[in-house]
C-alpha positions as CSV (number, residue, x, y, z in Angstrom):
1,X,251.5,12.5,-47.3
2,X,249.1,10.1,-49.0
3,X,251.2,7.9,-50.0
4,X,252.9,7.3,-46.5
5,X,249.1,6.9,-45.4
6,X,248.6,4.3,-48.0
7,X,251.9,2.5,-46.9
8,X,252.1,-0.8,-43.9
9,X,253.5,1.9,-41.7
10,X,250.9,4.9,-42.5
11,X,248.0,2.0,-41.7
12,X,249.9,0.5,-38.4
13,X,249.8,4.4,-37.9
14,X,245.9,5.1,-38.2
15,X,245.2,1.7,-36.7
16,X,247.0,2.9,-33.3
17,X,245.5,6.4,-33.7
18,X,242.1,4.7,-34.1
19,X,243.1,2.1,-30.6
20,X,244.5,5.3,-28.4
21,X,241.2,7.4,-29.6
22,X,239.0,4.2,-28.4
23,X,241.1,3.7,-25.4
24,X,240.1,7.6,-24.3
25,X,237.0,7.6,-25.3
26,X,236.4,4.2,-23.6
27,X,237.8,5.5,-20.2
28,X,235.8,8.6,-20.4
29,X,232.6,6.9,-21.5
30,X,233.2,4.7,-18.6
31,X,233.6,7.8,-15.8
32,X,230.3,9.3,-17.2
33,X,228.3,5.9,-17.3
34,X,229.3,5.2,-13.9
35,X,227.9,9.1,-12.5
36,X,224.7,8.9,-14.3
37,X,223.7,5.2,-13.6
38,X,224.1,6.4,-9.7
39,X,221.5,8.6,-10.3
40,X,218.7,6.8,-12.9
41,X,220.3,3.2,-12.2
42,X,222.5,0.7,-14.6
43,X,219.8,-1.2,-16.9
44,X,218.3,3.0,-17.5
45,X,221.9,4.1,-18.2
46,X,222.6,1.0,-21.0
47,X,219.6,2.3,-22.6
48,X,220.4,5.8,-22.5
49,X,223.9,4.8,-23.9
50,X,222.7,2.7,-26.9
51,X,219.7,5.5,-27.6
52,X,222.2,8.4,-27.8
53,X,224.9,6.1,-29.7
54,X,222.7,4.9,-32.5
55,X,220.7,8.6,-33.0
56,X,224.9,9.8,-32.9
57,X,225.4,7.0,-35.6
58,X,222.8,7.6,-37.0
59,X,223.8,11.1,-38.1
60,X,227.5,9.9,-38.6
61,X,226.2,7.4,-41.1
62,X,223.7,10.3,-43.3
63,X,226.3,13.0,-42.8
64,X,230.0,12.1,-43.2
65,X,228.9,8.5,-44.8
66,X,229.5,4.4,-44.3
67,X,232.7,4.6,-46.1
68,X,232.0,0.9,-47.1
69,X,230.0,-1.2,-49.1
70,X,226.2,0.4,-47.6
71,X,223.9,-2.1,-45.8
72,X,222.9,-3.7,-50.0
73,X,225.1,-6.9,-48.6
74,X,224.0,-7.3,-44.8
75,X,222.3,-10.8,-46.5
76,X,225.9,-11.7,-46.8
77,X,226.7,-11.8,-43.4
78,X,226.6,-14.7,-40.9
79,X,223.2,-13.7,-39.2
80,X,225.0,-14.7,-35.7
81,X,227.8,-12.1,-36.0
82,X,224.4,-9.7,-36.3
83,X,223.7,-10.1,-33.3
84,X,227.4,-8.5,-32.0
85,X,225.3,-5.0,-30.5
86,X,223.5,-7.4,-27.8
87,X,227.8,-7.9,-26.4
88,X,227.4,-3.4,-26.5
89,X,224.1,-4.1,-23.5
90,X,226.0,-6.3,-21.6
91,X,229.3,-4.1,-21.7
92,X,227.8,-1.2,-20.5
93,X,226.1,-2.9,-17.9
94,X,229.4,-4.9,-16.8
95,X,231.3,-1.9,-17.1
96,X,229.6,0.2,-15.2
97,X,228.6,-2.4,-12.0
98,X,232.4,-3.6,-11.8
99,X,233.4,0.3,-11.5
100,X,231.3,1.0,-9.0
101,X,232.5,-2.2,-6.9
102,X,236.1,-1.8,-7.7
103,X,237.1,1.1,-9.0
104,X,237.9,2.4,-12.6
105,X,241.5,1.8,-12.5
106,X,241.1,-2.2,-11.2
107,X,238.1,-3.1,-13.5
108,X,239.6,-2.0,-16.0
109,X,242.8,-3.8,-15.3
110,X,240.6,-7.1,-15.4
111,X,238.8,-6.2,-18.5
112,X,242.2,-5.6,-20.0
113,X,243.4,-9.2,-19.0
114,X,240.3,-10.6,-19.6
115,X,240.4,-8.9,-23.8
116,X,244.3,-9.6,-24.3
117,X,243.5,-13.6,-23.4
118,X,240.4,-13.4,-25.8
119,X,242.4,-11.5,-28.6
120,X,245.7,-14.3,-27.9
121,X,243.1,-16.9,-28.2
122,X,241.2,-15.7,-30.9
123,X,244.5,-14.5,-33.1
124,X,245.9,-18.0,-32.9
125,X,242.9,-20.2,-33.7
126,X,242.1,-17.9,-36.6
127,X,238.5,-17.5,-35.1
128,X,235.3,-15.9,-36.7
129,X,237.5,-15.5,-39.9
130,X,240.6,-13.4,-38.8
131,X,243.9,-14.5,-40.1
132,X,245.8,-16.6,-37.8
133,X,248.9,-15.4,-35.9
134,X,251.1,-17.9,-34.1
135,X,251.4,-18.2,-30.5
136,X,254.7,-17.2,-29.6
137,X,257.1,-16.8,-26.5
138,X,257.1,-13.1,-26.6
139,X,252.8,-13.4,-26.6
140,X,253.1,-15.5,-23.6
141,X,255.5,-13.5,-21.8
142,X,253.3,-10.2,-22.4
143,X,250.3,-11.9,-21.0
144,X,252.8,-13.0,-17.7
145,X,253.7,-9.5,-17.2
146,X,250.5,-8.4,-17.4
147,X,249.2,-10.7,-14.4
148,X,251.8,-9.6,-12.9
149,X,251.1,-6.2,-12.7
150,X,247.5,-6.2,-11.6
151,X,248.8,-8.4,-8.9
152,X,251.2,-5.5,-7.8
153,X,249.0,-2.7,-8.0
154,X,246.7,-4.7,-5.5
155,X,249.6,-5.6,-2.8
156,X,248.7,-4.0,0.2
């Protein structure tokens, strides 16, 4: 077992077991932003969010451990790509305001959209480091069909 863990398809495995899990927990995280920030509004809710995610990591980090290299070579890092947990405020906040205007299912359709141009864009200009991966026919055509189906789903 492993082995097949350590092999191109075990990883493609974990890495879509890792995207589904994120994909839940994503949704759900949305449904319970959205109820609470009724109640205590949206800039009280992003803080709540961030407060209860970094005491969770927190205890994540001291209990199960980093599983990398510890934070000995943060000096390494571009102190711009530091800053990526100011994108977690504004994600909350977006997240939550665009469900409560149009609806789980649509907003999440748009943020969808909006993260599979990014990733296309990112992936073939090789940006902030990642390997670069050709635009192709097949990337286009995804992207097509996926326009095309918010665009269905909102016919009236």
């Amino acid at each position: 077992m492993n082995n097949y863990l350590m092999s191109k398809k075990g990883k493609i495995m974990i890495g879509i077991l890792f995207a589904f899990t994120a994909g839940l927990c994503i949704t759900l995280q949305n449904g319970f932003n959205t109820n609470v920030s009724g109640k205590i509004g949206v800039w009280e809710l992003t803080t709540l969010v961030h407060g209860v995610g970094f005491v969770g990591s927190l205890f994540l980090l001291f209990t199960v451990g980093g599983g990398g290299k510890g934070f000995i070579n943060i000096s390494q890092a571009n102190p711009i790509y530091l800053l990526g947990g100011l994108f977690g405020v504004f994600i909350v906040f977006s997240i939550t305001s665009s469900i409560h205007i149009l609806g789980v299912a649509f907003a999440t359709m748009i943020m969808l959209m909006v993260q599979l141009f990014l990733s296309v864009f990112m992936d073939t200009f090789g940006l902030f480091g990642l390997d670069k991966v050709p635009l192709s026919v097949n990337r286009i055509l995804g992207l097509a069909i996926m326009i095309i189906g918010i665009l269905i789903y909102k016919l009236k």
